[in-house]
N, C-alpha and C positions, 0 to 999 in steps of 0.2 A: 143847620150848621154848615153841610156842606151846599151849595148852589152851582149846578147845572153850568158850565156857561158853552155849551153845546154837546153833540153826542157823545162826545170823547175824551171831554176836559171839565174837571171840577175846581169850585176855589171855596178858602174856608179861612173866615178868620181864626187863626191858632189861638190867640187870648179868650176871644170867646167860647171858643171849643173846649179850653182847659187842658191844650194840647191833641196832639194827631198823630195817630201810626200811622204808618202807608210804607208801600213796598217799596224795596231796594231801585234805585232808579225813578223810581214815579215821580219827583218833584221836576217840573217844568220850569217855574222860575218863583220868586217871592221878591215881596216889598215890607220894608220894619226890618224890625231889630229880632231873629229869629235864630235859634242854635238847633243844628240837630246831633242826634247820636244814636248809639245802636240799641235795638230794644230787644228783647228776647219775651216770648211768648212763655207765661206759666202752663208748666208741664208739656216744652218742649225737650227740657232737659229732665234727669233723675231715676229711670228707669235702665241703667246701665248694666252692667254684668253680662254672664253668660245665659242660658238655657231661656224657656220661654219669656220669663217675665225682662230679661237682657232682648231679645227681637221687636219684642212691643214697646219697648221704648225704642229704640232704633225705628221703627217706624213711626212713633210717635214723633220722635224728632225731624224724620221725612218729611213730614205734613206742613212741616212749620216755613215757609218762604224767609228770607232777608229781610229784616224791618228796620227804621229808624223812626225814632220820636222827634216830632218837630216842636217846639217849646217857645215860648214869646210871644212876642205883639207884633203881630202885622198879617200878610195875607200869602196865603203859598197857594198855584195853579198845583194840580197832578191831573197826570194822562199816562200811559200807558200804551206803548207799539200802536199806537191807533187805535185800541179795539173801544169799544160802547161800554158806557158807563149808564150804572142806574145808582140813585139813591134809596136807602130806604131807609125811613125816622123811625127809630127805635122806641117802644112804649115799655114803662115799666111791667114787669110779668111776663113780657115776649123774649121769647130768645129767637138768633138767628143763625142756624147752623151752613157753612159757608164750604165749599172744597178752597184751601188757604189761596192756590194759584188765581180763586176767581176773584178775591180780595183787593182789591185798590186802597184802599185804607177806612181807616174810623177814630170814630173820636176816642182819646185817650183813656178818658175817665169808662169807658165800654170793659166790663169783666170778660178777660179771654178766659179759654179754657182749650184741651184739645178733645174730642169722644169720638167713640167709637159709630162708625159709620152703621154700624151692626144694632146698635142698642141705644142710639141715639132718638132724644125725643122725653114726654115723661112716662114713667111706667110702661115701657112696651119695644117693640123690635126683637126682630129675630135673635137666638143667642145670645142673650144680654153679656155685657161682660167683656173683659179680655180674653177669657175661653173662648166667646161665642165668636168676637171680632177674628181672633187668630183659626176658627173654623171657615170662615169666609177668606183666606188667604190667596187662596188660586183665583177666588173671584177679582178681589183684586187688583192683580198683577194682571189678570185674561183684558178685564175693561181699563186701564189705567188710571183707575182711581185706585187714592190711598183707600186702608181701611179705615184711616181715622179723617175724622174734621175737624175744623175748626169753629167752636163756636163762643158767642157775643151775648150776653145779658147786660142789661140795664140801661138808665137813659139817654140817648146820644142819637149819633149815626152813623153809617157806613155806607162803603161803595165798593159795588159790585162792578165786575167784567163780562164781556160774551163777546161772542165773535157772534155777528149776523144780527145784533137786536133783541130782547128782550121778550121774552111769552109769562104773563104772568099766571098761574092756574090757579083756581081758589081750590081748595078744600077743606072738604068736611060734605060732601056727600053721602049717599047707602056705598059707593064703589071707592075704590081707590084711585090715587092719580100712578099709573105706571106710569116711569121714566127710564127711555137711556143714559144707560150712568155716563157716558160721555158727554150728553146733553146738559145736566144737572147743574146748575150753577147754588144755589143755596133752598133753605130753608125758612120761610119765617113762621114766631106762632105757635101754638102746639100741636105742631108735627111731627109723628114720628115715623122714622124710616127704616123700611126692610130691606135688604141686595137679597135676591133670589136666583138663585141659578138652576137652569135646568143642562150643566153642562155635561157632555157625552165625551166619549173620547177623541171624537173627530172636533170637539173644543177645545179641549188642553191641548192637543198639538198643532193649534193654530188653524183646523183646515172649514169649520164649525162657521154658522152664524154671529155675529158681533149680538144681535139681541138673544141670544143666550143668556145674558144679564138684563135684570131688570131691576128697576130701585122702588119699589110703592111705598109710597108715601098713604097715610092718614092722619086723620083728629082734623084740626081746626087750624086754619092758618094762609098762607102762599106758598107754592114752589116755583123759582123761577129757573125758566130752562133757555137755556141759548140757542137761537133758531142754527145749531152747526153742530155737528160733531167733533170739531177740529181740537183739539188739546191746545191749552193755553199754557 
């Protein structure tokens, strides 16, 4: 659906997509007859109130970027501050767990969701749960990643961001894939993923090693990681 048309730029017919999310600002130009409007991400919103289960949605709702649907017949370019675009064609039974920033968009008919950074994946990760995600708390805020993601089931496609280029890592090895959570850009596949900390006090007050976090990935699947650290 989506095609390449260099490192940095994708184009997709909307008609035959069945429609396209993509981020606030990404649309470069179009041709046809094309409307967009604003779309909001299931269970970005709904988790309101005070005390634990009022934070997690507040964070939940962090995760979520600016989106618009684009809708109609014709063809829309998207890019992105420059940065490298990758595709990846979505198979039924795969999901693809995304940090939302690194998101360029996907096809509409693609089922969002938001989960938990912590217990993402099937059956497995650290702390499963909103309990376990809001135990990893300090990790998250230490790496500046959310605790939650964004993730995509079903048949389509979507487009990834990095700064520096693209590393694809397979897994499903005897070992795990360690990753710096700053590096991580998504998930595809069934993988699932842990944030590990080994943080000290000279971590939380900032004076500490940056791989004090680490993200391990396992099962079966890709992780793709941006050859940078940089925050997108």
């Amino acid at each position: 659906m989506f095609e390449k048309v260099n490192g940095k730029v994708v184009k997709v017919n909307v008609g035959m997509a069945g429609g396209v999310v993509a981020r606030n600002g990404a649309m470069l130009f179009y041709t046809g007859d094309i409307s967009f409007s604003p779309h909001q991400i299931p269970g970005a919103q709904g988790m309101g109130g005070g005390g634990i289960m009022g934070m997690a949605g507040r964070m939940m709702a962090g995760e979520h970027e600016r989106t618009m649907l684009a809708q109609g017949n014709g063809e829309v370019h998207y890019g992105l501050a420059g940065l490298e675009v990758h595709v990846v064609q979505m198979q039924p039974g795969a999901t693809l767990r995304v940090e939302a920033s690194r998101l360029l968009a996907n096809s509409a008919q693609l089922q969002s969701s938001i989960v938990s950074v912590m217990s993402s994946g099937g059956g497995g990760g650290g702390g499963g749960g909103i309990m376990g995600a809001l135990r990893g708390a300090a990790a998250g805020t230490l790496t500046g990643q959310g605790m939650f993601t964004t993730q995509l089931a079903g048949q389509g496609s979507a487009v990834l961001l990095a700064h520096g280029g693209f590393l694809e890592l397979q897994v499903g090895g005897p070992h795990p894939i360690v990753v710096d959570p700053q590096a991580f850009v998504a998930a595809y596949g069934n993988v699932q993923t842990e944030l590990k900390s080994a943080l000290s006090w000279r971590d939380a007050v900032g004076k500490g090693s940056g791989e004090a976090m680490q993200l391990h990935c396992v099962g079966q699947g890709v992780v793709y990681v941006q050859a940078s650290e940089e925050k997108l």
